[in-house]
N, C-alpha and C positions, 0 to 999 in steps of 0.2 A: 817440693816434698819436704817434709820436715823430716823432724829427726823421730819421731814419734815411727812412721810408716816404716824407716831402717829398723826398727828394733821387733816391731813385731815379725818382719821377714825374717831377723835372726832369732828372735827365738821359736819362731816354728821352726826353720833349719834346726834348731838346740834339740827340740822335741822330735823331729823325725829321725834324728839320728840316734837318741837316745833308744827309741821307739826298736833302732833296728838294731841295735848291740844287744837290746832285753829280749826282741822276739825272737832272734835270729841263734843257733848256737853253731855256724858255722865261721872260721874264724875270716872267711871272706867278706863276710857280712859285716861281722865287726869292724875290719876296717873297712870299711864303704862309711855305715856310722859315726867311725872316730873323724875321718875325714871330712865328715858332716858338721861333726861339732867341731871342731878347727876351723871349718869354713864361717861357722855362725859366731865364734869370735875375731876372727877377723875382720866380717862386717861391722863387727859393735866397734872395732878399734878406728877403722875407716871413719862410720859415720860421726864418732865423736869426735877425730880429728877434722873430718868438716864444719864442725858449728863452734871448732873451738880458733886462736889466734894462731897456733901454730901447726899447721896440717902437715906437714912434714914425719910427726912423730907418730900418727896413728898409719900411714903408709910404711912407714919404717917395722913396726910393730904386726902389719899386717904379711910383709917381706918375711917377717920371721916365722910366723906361723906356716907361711905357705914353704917354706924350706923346709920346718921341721916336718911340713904333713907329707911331700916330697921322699925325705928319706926314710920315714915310715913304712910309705908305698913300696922303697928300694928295698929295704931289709926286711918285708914280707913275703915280697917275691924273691928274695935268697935264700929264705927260711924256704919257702911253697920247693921251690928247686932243688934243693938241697935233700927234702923231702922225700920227693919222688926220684931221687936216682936212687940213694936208699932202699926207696918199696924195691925199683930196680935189678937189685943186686940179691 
């Protein structure tokens, strides 16, 4: 598989997720989306650190993204909870 077939995978990922931050005005949606487009730069980091000398750095690079899309998820559901004890009270 070359590196042509990774790129199209991410950027339909790029496109579906963008697709669902514009159609969507729920902010759960949004992140489902951003988490989409985080995933679809990670693959582009992945597969170009396969075709290149040192693959180490796009695995590295891809660690990072998926931490940061990680504590997105955590500090949305803080936000959502926090939220609703709020309505709560």
């Amino acid at each position: 598989m070359g590196l042509a077939a990774y790129l199209c995978v991410s950027a339909a990922l790029f496109v579906i997720g963008l697709c669902c931050i514009l159609a969507r005005k729920g902010s759960l949606h949004v992140l489902i989306g951003l988490v989409m487009i985080l995933n679809a730069a990670s693959l582009n980091f992945v597969a170009f650190a396969r075709f290149q000398s040192e693959p180490q750095d796009g695995r590295v690079f891809a660690l990072f993204v998926l931490v940061v899309g990680a504590l997105e998820v955590v500090l949305a559901l803080a936000i959502f909870a926090q939220t609703k004890r709020a309505e709560r009270s």
